[in-house]
C-alpha positions as CSV (number, residue, x, y, z in Angstrom):
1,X,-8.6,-15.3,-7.3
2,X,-9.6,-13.1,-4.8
3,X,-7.8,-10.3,-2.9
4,X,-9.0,-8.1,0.2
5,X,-6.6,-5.2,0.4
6,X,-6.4,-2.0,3.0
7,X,-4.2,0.5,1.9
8,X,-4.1,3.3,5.1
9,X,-1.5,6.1,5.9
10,X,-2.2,9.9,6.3
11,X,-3.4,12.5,3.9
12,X,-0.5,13.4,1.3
13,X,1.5,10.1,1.4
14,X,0.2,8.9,-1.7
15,X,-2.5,5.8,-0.3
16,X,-4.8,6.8,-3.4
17,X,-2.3,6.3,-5.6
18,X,-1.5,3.0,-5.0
19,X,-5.1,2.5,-4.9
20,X,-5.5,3.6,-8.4
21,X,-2.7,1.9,-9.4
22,X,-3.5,-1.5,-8.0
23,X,-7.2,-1.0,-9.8
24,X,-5.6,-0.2,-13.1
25,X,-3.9,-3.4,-13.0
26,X,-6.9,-5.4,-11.8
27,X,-9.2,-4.1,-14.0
28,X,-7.1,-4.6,-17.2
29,X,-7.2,-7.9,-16.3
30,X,-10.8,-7.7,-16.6
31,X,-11.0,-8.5,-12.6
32,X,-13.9,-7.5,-10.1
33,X,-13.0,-4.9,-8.3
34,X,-14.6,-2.6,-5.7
35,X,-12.9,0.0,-3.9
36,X,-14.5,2.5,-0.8
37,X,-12.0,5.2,0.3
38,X,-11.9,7.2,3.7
39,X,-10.4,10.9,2.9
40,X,-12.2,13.5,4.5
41,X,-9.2,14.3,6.5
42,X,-6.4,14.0,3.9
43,X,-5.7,18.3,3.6
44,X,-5.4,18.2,7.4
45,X,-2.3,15.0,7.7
46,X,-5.2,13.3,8.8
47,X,-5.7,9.0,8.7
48,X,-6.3,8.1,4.6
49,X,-7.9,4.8,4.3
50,X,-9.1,2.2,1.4
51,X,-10.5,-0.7,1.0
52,X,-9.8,-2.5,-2.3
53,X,-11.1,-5.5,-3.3
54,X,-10.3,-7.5,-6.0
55,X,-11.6,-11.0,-7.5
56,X,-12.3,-13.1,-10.6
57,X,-16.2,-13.5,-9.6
58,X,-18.4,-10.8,-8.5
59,X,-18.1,-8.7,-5.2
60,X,-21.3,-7.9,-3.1
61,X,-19.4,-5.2,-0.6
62,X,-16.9,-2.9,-1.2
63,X,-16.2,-3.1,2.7
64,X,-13.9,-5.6,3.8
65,X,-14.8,-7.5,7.1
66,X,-12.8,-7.5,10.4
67,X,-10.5,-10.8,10.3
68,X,-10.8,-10.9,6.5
69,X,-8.2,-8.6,4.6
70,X,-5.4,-10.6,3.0
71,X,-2.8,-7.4,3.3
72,X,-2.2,-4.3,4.7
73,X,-0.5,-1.7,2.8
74,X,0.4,1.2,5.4
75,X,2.7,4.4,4.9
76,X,2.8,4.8,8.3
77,X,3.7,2.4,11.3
78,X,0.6,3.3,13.6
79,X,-1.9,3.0,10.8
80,X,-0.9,-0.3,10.3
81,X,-1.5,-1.1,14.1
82,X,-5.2,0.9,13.5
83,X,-6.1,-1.7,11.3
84,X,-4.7,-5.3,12.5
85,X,-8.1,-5.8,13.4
86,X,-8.9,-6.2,9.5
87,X,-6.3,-8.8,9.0
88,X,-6.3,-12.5,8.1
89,X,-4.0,-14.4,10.8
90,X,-1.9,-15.6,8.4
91,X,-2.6,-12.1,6.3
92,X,0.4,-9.8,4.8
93,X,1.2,-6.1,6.7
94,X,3.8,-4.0,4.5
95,X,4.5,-1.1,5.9
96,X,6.9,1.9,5.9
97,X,9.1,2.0,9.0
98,X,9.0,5.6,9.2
99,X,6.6,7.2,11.4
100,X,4.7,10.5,10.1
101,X,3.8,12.1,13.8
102,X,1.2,14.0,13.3
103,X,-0.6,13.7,16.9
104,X,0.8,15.1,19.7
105,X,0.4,11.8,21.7
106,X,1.9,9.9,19.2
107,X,2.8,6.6,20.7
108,X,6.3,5.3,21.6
109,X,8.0,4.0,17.9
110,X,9.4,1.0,19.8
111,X,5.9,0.0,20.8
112,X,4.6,-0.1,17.7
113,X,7.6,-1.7,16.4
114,X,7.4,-4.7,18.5
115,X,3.6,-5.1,18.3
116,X,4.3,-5.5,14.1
117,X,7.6,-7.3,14.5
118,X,5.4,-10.2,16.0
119,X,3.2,-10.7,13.3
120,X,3.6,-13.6,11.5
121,X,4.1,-11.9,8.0
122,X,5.5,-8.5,8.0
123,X,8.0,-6.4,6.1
124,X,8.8,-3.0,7.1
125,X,11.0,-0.9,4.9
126,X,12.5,2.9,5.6
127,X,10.9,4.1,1.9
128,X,11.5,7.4,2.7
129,X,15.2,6.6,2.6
130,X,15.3,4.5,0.1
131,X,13.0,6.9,-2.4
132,X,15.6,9.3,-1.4
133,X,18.9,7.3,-2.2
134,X,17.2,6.4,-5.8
135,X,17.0,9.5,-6.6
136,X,13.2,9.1,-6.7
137,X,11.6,11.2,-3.3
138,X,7.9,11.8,-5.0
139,X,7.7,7.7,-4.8
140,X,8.3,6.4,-1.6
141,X,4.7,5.2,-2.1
142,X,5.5,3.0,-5.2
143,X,8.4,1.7,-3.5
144,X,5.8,0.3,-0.9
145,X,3.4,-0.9,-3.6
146,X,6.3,-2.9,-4.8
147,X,7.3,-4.4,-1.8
148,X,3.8,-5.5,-1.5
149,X,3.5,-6.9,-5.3
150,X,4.2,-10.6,-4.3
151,X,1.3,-10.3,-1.5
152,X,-0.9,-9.0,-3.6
153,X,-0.7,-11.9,-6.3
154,X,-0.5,-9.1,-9.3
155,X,2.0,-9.9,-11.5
156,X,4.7,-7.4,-11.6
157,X,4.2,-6.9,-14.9
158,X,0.6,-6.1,-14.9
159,X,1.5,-3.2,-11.8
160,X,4.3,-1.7,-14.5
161,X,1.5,-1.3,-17.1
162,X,-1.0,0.2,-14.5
163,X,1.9,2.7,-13.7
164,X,2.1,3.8,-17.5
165,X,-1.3,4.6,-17.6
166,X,-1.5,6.3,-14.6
167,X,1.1,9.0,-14.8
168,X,1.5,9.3,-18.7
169,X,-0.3,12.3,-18.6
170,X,2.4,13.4,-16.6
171,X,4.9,12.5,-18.6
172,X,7.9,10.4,-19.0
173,X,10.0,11.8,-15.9
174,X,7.5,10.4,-13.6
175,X,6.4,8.0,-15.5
176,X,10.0,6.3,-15.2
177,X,10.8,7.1,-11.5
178,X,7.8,5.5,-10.3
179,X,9.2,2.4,-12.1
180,X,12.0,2.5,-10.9
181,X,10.1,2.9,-7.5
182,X,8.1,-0.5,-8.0
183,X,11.2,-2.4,-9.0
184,X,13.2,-1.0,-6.2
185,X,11.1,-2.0,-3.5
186,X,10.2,-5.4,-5.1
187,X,13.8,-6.3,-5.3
188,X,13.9,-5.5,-1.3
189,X,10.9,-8.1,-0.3
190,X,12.1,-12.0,0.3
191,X,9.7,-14.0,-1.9
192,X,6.2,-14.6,0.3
């Protein structure tokens, strides 16, 4: 087993939690896992980026080459685009459909739209407005993490248990919106 992951969107979305959760998961599975974050510019709604990498044998980088992550994982439609270079041909790209403009020459939504619409594996999903609809608005991330469970080759299961641990210390509230986050946007994906 072996999984190449980037999880990108801007500072405050929530990329390092799914990071965390993801690694949770993998490690209590007694997986490999290595992880190298960009976040200098996270206070400022600046571009949030992680590599994770995750395997049954031991990993020598924690950097994942260009052409040789199996998924992206984006909160944001242009950071996905930022990081196609990253991607397997036949790799995964779940993103939100939502764009987060930040950047006054942010480019045109239909653009980026089209560029991802003709990849060969995509799913892009408005998590904002679904997180919203549940009830749940503090986990539109989670909803993307589930929509990207099946790509990730983590059982379901296992990303529940990670989300326990996580936020117990925050108690039950969040604890039980974030699963009903996961579940909601793993019931929205087609099986990969």
């Amino acid at each position: 087993m072996r999984s190449d992951i980037i999880l990108c969107g801007v500072g405050g979305q929530g990329i390092l939690s799914i990071a965390t959760i993801i690694g949770e998961a993998a490690m209590n599975e007694n997986l490999y896992i290595k992880q190298a974050e960009v976040h200098g510019m996270s206070q400022r709604g600046g571009d949030v980026q992680s590599n994770l990498r995750i395997s049954d044998k031991p990993i020598a980088s924690d950097l994942i080459p260009k052409g040789g992550a199996d998924v992206i994982i984006s909160m944001e439609p242009m950071e996905a685009l930022r990081y196609l270079p990253y991607l397997k041909p036949q790799g995964w790209v779940i993103t939100s459909s939502t764009p987060f403009v930040n950047i006054p020459n942010y480019p045109d939504i239909d653009t980026i739209m089209a560029d991802l619409k003709r990849l060969p594996n995509v799913v892009m999903l408005d998590i904002e407005q679904m997180a919203k609809d549940a009830g749940v608005p503090r986990s539109a991330n989670v909803i993307l993490l589930g929509a990207a469970q099946r790509a990730l080759g983590i059982e379901y299961d296992k990303l529940q248990e990670a989300i326990r641990r996580v936020f117990a210390r925050k108690g039950d509230t969040v604890v039980e919106a974030n699963i009903k986050a996961l579940k909601i946007g793993n019931d929205y994906t087609p099986a990969h």
